[in-house]
C-alpha positions as CSV (number, residue, x, y, z in Angstrom):
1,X,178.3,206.0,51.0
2,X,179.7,203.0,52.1
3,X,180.7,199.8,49.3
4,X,178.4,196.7,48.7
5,X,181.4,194.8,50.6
6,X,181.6,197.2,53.0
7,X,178.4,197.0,53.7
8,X,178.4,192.6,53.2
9,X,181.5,192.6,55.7
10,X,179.4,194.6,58.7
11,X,176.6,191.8,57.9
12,X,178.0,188.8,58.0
13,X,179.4,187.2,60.6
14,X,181.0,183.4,59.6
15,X,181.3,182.8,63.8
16,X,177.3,183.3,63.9
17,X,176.5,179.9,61.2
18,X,175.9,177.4,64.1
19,X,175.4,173.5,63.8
20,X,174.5,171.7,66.9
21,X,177.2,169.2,67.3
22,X,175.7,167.5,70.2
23,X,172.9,167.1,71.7
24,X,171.1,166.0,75.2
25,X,167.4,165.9,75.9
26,X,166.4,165.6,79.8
27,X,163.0,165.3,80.9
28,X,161.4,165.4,84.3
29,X,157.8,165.6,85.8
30,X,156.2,169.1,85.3
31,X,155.4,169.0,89.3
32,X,159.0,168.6,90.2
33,X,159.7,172.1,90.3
34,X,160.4,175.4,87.4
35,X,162.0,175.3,85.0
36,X,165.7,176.6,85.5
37,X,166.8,180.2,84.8
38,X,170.0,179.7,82.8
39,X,171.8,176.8,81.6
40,X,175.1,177.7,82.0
41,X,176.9,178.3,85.3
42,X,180.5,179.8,86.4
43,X,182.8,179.9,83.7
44,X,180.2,179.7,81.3
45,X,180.2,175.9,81.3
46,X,176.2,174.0,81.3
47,X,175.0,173.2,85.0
48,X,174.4,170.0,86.1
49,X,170.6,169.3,84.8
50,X,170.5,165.6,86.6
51,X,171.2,167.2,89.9
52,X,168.0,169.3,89.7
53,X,166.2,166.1,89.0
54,X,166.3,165.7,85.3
55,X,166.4,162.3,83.6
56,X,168.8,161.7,80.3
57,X,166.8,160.5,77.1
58,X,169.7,159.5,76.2
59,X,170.8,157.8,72.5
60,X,168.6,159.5,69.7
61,X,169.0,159.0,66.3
62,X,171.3,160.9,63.8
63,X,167.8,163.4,63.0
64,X,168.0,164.4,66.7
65,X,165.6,166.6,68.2
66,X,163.0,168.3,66.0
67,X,160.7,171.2,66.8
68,X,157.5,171.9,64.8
69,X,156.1,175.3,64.9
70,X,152.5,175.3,63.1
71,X,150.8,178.8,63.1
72,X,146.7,178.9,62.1
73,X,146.0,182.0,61.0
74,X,143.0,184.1,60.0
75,X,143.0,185.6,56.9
76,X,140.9,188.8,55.1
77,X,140.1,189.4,51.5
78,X,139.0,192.0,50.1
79,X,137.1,193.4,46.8
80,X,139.9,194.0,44.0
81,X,143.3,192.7,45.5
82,X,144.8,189.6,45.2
83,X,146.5,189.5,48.7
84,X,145.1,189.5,51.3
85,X,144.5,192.9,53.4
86,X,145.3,191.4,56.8
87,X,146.4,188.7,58.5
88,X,145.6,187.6,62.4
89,X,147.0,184.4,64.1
90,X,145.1,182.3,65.7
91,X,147.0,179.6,67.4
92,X,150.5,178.2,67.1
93,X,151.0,174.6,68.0
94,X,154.3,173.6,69.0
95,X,155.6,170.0,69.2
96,X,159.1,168.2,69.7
97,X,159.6,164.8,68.1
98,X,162.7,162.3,68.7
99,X,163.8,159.0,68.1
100,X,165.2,157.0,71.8
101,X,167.6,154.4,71.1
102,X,167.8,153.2,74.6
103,X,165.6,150.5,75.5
104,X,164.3,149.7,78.5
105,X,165.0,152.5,81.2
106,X,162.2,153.2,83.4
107,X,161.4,156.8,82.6
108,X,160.9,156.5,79.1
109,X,159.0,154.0,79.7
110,X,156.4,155.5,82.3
111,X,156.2,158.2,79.6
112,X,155.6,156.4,77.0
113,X,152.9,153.8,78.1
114,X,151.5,156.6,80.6
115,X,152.1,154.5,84.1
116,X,153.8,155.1,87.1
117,X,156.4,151.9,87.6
118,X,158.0,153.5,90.6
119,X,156.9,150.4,92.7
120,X,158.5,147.9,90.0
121,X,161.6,146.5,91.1
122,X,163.7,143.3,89.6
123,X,162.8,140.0,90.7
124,X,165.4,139.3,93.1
125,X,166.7,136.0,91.9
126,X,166.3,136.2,88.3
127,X,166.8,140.3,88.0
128,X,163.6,140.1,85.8
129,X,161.7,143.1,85.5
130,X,157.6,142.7,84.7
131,X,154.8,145.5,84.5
132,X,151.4,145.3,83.0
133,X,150.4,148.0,80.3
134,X,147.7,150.2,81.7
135,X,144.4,150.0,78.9
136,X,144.4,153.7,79.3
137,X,147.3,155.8,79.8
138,X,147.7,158.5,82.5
139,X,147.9,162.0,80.8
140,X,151.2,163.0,82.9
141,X,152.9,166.3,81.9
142,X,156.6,166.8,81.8
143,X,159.2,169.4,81.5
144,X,161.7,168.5,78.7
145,X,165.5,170.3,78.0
146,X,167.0,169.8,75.2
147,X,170.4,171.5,75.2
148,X,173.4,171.2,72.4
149,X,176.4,172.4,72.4
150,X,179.0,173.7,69.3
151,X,182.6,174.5,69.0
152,X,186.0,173.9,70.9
153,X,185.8,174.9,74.5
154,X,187.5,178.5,74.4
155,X,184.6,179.2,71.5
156,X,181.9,176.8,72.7
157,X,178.4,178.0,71.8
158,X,175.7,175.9,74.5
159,X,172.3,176.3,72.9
160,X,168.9,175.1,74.8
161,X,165.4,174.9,74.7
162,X,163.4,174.2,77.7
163,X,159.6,173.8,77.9
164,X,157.7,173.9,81.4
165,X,154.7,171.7,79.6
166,X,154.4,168.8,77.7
167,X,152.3,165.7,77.2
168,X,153.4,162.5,75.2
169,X,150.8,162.8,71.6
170,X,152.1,160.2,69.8
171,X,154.3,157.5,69.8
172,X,154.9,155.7,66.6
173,X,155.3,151.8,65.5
174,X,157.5,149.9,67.5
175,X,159.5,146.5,65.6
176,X,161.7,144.0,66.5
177,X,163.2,142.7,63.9
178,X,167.1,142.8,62.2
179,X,167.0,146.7,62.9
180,X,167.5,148.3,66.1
181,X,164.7,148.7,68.2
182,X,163.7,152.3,68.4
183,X,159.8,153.9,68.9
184,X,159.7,157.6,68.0
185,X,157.6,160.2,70.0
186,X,156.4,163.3,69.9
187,X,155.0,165.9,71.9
188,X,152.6,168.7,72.4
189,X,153.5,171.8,74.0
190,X,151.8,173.7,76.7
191,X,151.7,177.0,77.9
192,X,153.5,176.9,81.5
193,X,151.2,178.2,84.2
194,X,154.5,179.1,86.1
195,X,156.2,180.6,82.9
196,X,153.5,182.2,81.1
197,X,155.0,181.0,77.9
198,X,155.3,177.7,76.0
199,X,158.8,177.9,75.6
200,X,161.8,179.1,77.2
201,X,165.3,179.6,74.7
202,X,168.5,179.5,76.5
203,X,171.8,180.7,74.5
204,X,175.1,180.7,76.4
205,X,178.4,179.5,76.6
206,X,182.2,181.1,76.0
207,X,181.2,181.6,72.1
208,X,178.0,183.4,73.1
209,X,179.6,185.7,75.6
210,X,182.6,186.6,73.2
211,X,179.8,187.0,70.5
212,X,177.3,189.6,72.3
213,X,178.2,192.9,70.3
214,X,177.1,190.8,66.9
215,X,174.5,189.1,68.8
216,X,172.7,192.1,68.9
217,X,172.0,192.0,73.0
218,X,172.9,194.0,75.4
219,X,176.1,193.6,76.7
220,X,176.3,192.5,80.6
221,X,175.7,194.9,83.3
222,X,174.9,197.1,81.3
């Protein structure tokens, strides 16, 4: 019979506690194609997300990118216990919140205000750039990856999350005063027609591929 540290030192792995250093959010129109298949390329280094038509969010701030997970369930008493006797799930809703600090750029602004200001160009002697608000916004859906990374490069962990759906549900108080302008958003996630799932999880990198016997998976080609 094996030890109590025999058996703590085959469970836990120190390489496996994971922060996300840094992170990048890119966001596109859902009708500009799938979702991509992997996030990482030769080498094991992240593939180039603008050149498949992504646009950068960005600056965020320090709380980064946030994903709620709220599961509804259904749940069954019954005569002389105290738990309950079963449990179903109803729904899940899923949502991603995050704070922009870049003001200004065109795409966050069609997304948040729900317009399309591909027409709007500068004026072209002052450089001034004007657009009217719609009173109702158009209900556009997006794809949105958010991708960090963690680790020096010959251990480099590239984590993602990519989601084929998503509309803009809230966007929260915007001020101008002696702080930095920011306006918070969040989303609600979708169910990808093309996917069949709301979400799509994307684990890579050179720390990933060193890591796969604790990881649990499969190792490749096999």
């Amino acid at each position: 019979m094996p030890t109590f540290a025999e058996l703590m030192k085959d469970a836990d792995h120190r390489g496996l506690v994971r922060k996300s250093k840094r992170a990048m959010g890119f966001i596109r129109r859902a009708s500009e194609g799938e979702l991509p298949e992997a996030i990482t390329g030769p080498n094991s280094l992240p593939v180039d997300l603008k050149a498949l038509g992504f646009k950068p969010i960005g600056l965020v701030t320090p709380d980064g990118y946030r994903f709620g997970r709220d599961v509804e369930k259904d749940d069954v008493d019954a005569l002389g216990y105290s738990s309950f006797v079963r449990t179903d799930v109803l729904r899940v809703a899923r949502t991603i919140a995050f704070n922009p600090l870049q003001f200004g750029q065109r795409h966050l602004n069609e997304i948040r205000y729900g317009m399309d200001l591909s027409g709007v160009t500068p004026d072209a002697t002052t450089g001034e750039i004007v657009f009217d608000e719609p009173d109702l916004p158009i209900d556009d859906e997006y794809q949105l990856i958010v991708v960090a990374d963690d680790g020096p490069a010959a251990n480099n962990w590239i984590m993602g999350r990519g989601y084929g759906a998503v509309k803009l549900a809230n966007a929260d108080e915007e001020a101008w005063g002696q702080s930095v302008i920011q306006n918070a958003l969040t989303f609600d996630v979708f169910t990808d027609d093309e996917l069949g799932t709301p979400v799509r999880h994307y684990l890579g990198g050179t720390g990933a591929k060193a890591s796969a016997d604790i990881l649990g998976y499969a190792s490749a080609g096999a």
